[in-house]
C-alpha positions as CSV (number, residue, x, y, z in Angstrom):
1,X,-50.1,-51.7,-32.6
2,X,-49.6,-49.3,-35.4
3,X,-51.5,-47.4,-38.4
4,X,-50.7,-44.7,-40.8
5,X,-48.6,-43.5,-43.6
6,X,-45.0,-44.6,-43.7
7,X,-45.3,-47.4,-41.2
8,X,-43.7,-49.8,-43.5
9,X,-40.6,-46.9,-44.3
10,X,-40.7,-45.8,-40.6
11,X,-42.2,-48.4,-38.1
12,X,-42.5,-46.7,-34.4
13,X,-43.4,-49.7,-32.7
14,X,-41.2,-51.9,-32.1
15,X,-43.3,-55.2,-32.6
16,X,-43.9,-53.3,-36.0
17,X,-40.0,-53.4,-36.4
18,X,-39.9,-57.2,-35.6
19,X,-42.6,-58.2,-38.2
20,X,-40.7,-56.2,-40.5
21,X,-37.6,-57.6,-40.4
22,X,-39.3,-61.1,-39.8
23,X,-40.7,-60.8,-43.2
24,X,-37.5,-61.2,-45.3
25,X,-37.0,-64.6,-43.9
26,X,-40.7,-65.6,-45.2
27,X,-40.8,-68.2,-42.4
28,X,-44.0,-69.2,-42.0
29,X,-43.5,-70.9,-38.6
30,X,-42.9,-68.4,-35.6
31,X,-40.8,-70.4,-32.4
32,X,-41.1,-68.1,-29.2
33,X,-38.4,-69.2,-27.0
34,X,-39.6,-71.3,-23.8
35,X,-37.5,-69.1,-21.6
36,X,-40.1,-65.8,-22.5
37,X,-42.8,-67.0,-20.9
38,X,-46.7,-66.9,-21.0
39,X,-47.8,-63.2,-19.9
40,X,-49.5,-63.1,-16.2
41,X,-53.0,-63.4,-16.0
42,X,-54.7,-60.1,-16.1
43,X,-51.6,-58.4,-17.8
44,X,-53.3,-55.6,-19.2
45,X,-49.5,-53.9,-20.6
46,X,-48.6,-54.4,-24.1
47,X,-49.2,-57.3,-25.7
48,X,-45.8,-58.1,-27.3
49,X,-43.8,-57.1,-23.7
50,X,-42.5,-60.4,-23.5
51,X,-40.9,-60.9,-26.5
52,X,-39.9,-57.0,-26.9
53,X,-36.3,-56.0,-26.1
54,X,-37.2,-52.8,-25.3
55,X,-39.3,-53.2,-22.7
56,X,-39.2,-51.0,-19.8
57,X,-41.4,-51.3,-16.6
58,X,-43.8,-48.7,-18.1
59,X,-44.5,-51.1,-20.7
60,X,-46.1,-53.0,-18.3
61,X,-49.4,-50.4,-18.4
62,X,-51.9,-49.9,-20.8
63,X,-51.3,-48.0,-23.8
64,X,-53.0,-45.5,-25.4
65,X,-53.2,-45.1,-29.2
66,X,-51.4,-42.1,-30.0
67,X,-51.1,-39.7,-32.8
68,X,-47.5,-39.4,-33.5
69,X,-46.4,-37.2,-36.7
70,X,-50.0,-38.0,-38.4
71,X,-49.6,-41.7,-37.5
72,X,-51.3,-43.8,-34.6
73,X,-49.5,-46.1,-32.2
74,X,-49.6,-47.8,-29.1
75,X,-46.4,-47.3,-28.1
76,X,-45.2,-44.9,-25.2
77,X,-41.7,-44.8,-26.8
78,X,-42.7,-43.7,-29.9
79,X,-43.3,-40.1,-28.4
C-alpha cells in the first residue's frame, strides 16, 4: 500500500496507520469483525475498503501508486 522514507513517522495510508497502531498491542491474532464482510467478487477497489473507516465511494476503484512528497502510495486520499 505504501513505500518510502518516513512511512513509519508519517504513514499516508490509512491501512499503513492501522498496522501501525496494531503493532503496540503485539497481538498476534487479527479478528475481523463478522459484520465487515467478505469483499464482492471481482472488487478490484482497495484491498483494505472493508475494514477502513475512511472509506469513500471512490475507494471503491482501482488505485494507482502514487508519488506523494518522494513517497509511493496507493491511496487517493493521500494527495
Amino acid at each position: 500500500m505504501e513505500e518510502g522514507k518516513d512511512v513509519f513517522d508519517r504513514p499516508l495510508h490509512p491501512y499503513t496507520r492501522a498496522l501501525l497502531n496494531a503493532a503496540q498491542y503485539m497481538s498476534l491474532e487479527v479478528v475481523v469483525p463478522e459484520e465487515f464482510g467478505e469483499l464482492p467478487d471481482g472488487f478490484s477497489g482497495c484491498s483494505y475498503y472493508r475494514l477502513c473507516r475512511e472509506k469513500t465511494d471512490a475507494c471503491k476503484k482501482p488505485q494507482k501508486l502514487q508519488d506523494v512528497s518522494g513517497r509511493l502510495v496507493r491511496c487517493w486520499k493521500s494527495k
